[in-house]
N, C-alpha and C positions, 0 to 999 in steps of 0.2 A: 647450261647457262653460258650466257657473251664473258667473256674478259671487260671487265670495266677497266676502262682506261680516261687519263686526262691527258689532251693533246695541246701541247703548249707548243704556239705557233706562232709564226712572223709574217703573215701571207703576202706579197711573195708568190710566182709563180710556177714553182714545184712543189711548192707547200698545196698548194689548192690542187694539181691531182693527187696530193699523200691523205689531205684532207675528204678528197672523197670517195676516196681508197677506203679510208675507215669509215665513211658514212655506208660505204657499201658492203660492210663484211661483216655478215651475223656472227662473225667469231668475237665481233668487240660490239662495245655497250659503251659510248662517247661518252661519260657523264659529264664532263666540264672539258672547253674550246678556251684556254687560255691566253689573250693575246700579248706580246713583249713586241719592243722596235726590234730594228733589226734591217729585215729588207728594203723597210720605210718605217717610217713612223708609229708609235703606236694607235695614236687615236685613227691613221688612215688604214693601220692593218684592219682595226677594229671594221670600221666602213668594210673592206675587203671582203670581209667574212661575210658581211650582212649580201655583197654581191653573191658573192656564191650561194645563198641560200636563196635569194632569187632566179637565180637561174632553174637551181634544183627543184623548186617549187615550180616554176615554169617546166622542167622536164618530168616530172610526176606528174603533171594534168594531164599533157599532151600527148606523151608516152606510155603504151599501157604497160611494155614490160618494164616500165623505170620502178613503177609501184609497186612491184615485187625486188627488183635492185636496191632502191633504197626506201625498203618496208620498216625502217626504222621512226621517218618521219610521220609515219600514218599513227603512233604513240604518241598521243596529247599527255599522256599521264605519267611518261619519265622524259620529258623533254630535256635537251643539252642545254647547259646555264652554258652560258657567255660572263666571259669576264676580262676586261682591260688591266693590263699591268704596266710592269715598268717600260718608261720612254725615254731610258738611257742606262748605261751599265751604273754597278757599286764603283768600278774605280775607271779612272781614265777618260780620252773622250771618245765625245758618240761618234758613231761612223754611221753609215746606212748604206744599204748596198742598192743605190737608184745607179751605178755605173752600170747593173746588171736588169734589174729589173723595173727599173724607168722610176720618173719620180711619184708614182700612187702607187708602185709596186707589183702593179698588172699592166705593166708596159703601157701607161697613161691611158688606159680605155675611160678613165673618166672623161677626162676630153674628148680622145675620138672616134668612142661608141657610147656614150651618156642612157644610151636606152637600158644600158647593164644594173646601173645604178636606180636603186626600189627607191619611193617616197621617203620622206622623213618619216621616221619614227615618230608615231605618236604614244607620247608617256603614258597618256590614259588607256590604252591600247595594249594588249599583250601581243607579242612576236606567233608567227602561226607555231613556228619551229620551235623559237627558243624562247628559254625564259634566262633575262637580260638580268646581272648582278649589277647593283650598284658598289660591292664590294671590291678594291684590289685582289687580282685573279689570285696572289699568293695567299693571302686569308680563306679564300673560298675553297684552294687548293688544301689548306690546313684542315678546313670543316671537313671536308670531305674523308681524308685520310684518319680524321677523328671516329669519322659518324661509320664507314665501313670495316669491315672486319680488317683486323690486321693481314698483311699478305696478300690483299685483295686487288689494289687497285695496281695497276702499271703506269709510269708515265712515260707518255714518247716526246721526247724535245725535237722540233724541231731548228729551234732559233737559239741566240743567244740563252745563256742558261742564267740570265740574273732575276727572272721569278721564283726559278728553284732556290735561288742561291736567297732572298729574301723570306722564303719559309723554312729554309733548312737552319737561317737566323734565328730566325722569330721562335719557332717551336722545334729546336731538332729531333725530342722523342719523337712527336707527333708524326715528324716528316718519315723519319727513321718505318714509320709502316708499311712504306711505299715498298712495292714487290720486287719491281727495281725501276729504273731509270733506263729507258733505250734511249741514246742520243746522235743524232746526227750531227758529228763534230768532228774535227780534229784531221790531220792530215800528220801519220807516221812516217812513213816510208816515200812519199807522193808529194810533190810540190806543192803550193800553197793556190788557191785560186783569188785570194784578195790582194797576198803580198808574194813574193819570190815560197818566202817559208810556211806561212798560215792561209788555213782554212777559214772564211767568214765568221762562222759562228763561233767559232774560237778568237776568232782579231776582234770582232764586235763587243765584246766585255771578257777580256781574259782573265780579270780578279776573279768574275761568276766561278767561270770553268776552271779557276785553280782550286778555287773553295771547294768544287762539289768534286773536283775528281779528292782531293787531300781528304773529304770526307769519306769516300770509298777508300781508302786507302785505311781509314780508322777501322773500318768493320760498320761504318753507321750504316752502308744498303750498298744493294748492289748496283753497279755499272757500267751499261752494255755501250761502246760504243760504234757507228757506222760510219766510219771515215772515209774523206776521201778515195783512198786506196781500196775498197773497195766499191762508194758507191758512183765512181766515176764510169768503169767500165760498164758500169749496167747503164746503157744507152738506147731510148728508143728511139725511130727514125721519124721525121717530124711529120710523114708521108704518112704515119699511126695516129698522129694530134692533130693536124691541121687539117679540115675538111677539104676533099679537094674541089670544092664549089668557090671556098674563099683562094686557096691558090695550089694550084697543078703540079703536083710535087711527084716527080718519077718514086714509084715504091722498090723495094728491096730486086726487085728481076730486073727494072730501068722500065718500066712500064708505065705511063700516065693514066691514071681512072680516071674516066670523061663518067659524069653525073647529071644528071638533072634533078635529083634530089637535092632537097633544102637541108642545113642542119638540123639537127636538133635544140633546142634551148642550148645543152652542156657542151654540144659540140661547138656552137658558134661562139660561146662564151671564151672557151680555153681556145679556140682556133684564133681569135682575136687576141690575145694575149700572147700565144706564139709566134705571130708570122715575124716580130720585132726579135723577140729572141733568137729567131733562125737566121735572121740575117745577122747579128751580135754574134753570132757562133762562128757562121761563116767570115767574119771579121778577125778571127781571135783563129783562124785556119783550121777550125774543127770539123769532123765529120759531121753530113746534114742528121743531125739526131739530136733529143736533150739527153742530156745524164738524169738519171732518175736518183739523185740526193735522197729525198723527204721517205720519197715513198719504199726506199728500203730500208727505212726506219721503221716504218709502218707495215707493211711484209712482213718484217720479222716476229712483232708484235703479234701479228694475225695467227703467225704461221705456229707460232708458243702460246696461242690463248691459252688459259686456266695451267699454265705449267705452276710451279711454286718456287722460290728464292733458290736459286743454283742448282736447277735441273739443269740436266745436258741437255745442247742441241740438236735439233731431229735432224734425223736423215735427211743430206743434201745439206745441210749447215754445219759450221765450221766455226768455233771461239777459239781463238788464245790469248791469255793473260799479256798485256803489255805493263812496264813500269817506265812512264817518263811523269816529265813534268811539265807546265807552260809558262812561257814567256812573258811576264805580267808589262814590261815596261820599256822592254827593245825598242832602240831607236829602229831598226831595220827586222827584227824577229817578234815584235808585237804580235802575240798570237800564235808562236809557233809551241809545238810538241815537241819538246827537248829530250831525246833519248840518250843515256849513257852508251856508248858503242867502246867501249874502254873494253868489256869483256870483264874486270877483275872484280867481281860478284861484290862490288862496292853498291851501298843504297842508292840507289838512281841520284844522279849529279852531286855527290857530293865531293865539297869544295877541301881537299886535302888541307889547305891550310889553316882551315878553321874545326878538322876534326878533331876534337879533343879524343877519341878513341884509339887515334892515328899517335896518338903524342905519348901518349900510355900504354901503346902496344908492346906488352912483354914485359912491362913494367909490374910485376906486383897482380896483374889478371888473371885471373881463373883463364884456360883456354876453351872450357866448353859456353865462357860465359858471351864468346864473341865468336863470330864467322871470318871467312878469308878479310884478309887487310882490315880487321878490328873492327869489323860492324857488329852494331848491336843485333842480334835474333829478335826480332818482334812477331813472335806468334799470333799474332791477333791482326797482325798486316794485311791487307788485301790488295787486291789489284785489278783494274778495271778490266772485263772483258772487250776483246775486239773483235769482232765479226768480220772474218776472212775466205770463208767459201758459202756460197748461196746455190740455190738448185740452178741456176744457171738466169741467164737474160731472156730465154726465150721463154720460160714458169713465170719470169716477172711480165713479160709482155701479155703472155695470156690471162694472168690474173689481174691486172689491170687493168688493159681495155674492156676484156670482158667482165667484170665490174662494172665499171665508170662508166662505161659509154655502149652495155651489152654487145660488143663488138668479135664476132667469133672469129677466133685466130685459129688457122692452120696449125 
């Protein structure tokens, strides 16, 4: 049986290869495509998604090996619901990351490729793919983890976390079912890509992401996260995404592939969405390649279907527990992962002058009742996981392209 998962999204242009990463992996079972703002807007993410399933529709007919790739949609009878959520964080204000991914989020192909863009919707009409909620994706997100067995389902974030952070409100037993959380967030050890110190989805609503990591931190579920730090080096070179019909991009030996081949639906789709990003890269003095963010959130996911609540990770992966916190309201660290580097096995940041344990140390205390420099022992403590070694860039290359675009890699 697939891993059912709900993929809660900002799309966004590496969310839409992570997005068809999971459409393409019989290791997972989509049930709910959650949308939050984020990269843009929510109701334009919203739109986004509905691009993407046009294209994909368009590479199922035309493609024959697409319909065994992504044999998922050829199920009329467990279609992915769709669901709009929040289009702003719980605290602070909204940001949107159009400095990166232009203002519709797919580097404006609404404007200048309009043919991406499917009909309106019509209401009386069901979606071929999806079946469309009129509910907040966080409610639908709650049924879900209601109506499925406990342990069952995974959620992979890739956006801001303030849908999660709105069900883990609303119902936290219920949320509490969730198998765990994979999140693509946060920047420990790695400079920030929004601000000098924060990573996007962490600066984008950093109330979300203090709630839900402070709830890991209770024992309420578990908490994988895909930072920065590591999902920066895992970089494909643009010469793998962009067809070279739309632009001649030397590959990995310095070689030009001359084509007379047309794209595909999916290639000319995502080929159009990147050629802006590659030149944004090259602005920003990076090497010609994207980071793949999203989709080693999504990787990992695949790569752990059907595991259960704090299995270790397979061969070729790599967790360690991290204890920081985030910056809810920095003028200059909005967003950042605040780590104690003090060394003196004090509870992450805490503020000496406000410790009362500090003040009453040796005072009158039991000594097995506290730890070094008078912290409390909280047995019931937990600490998010962070994903620090993967099978390598060249596993994620080949499981990728060859997924997404049946691309057979050396």
């Amino acid at each position: 049986m697939p891993q059912k998962i709900i993929l809660d999204t900002d799309p966004g242009v590496d969310d839409v290869l992570a997005i068809l990463l999971s459409l393409s992996s019989p290791e997972l079972q989509v049930l709910l495509i959650s949308i939050v703002f984020g990269n843009t807007h929510a109701p334009v993410a919203h739109g986004n998604l509905l691009k993407i399933y046009h294209s994909l529709s368009k590479e199922v007919e035309q493609i024959p090996d697409a319909q065994s790739r992504y044999g998922a949609l050829a199920d009329t009878s467990n279609r992915t619901m769709l669901a709009l959520g929040e289009d702003g964080p719980i605290g602070g204000e909204k940001a949107v990351a159009a400095y990166f991914h232009g203002p519709d989020g797919l580097s404006n192909i609404t404007e200048t490729h309009p043919h991406f863009t499917p009909p309106q919707l019509d209401a009386s009409t069901p979606h071929e793919h999806l079946e469309i909620s009129k509910k907040p994706s966080h409610e639908v997100m709650l049924d879900i983890l209601r109506e499925e067995d406990d342990d069952s389902v995974v959620i992979v974030a890739l956006g801001p976390l303030t849908n999660l952070a709105h069900a883990f409100r609303t119902d936290p037993k219920s949320f509490s079912r969730v198998s765990r959380i994979v999140w693509m967030g946060g920047a420990l050890d790695h400079p920030g890509n929004t601000s000098a110190t924060a990573e996007f989805n962490c600066f984008a609503d950093p109330f979300a992401a203090s709630e839900m990591l402070e709830g890991c931190k209770a024992g309420l579920f578990e908490l994988i996260l895909a930072p920065l730090d590591i999902t920066t080096p895992h970089a494909i070179p643009f010469s793998d995404l962009i067809h070279p019909s739309v632009v001649r991009i030397p590959n990995s030996r310095g070689v030009i592939v001359e084509t007379d081949e047309e794209p595909s639906p999916l290639q000319a789709f995502v080929s159009a969405m990147l050629v802006r990003v590659r030149g944004l890269q090259a602005s920003f003095g990076l090497e010609d390649s994207m980071e793949m963010h999203d989709p080693v959130a999504v990787w990992y996911a695949l790569a752990h279907a059907m595991q259960k609540r704090n299995s270790p990770p397979l061969d070729g992966w790599k967790l360690t527990q991290r204890d920081f916190k985030i910056e809810r309201i920095g003028e200059l660290t909005r967003g950042m992962c605040v780590i104690d580097r003090r060394g003196t096995g004090e509870s992450n940041n805490t503020d000496r002058s406000k410790d009362e344990d500090l003040k009453s140390f040796g005072i009158g205390k039991k000594d097995e009742e506290t730890g070094r420099m008078g912290e409390k022992i909280d047995k019931a403590r937990q600490l998010p996981w962070v994903i620090v070694k993967t099978p390598g860039i060249d596993e994620l290359r080949r499981v990728l392209l060859g997924r997404v675009f049946g691309t057979k890699v050396e």
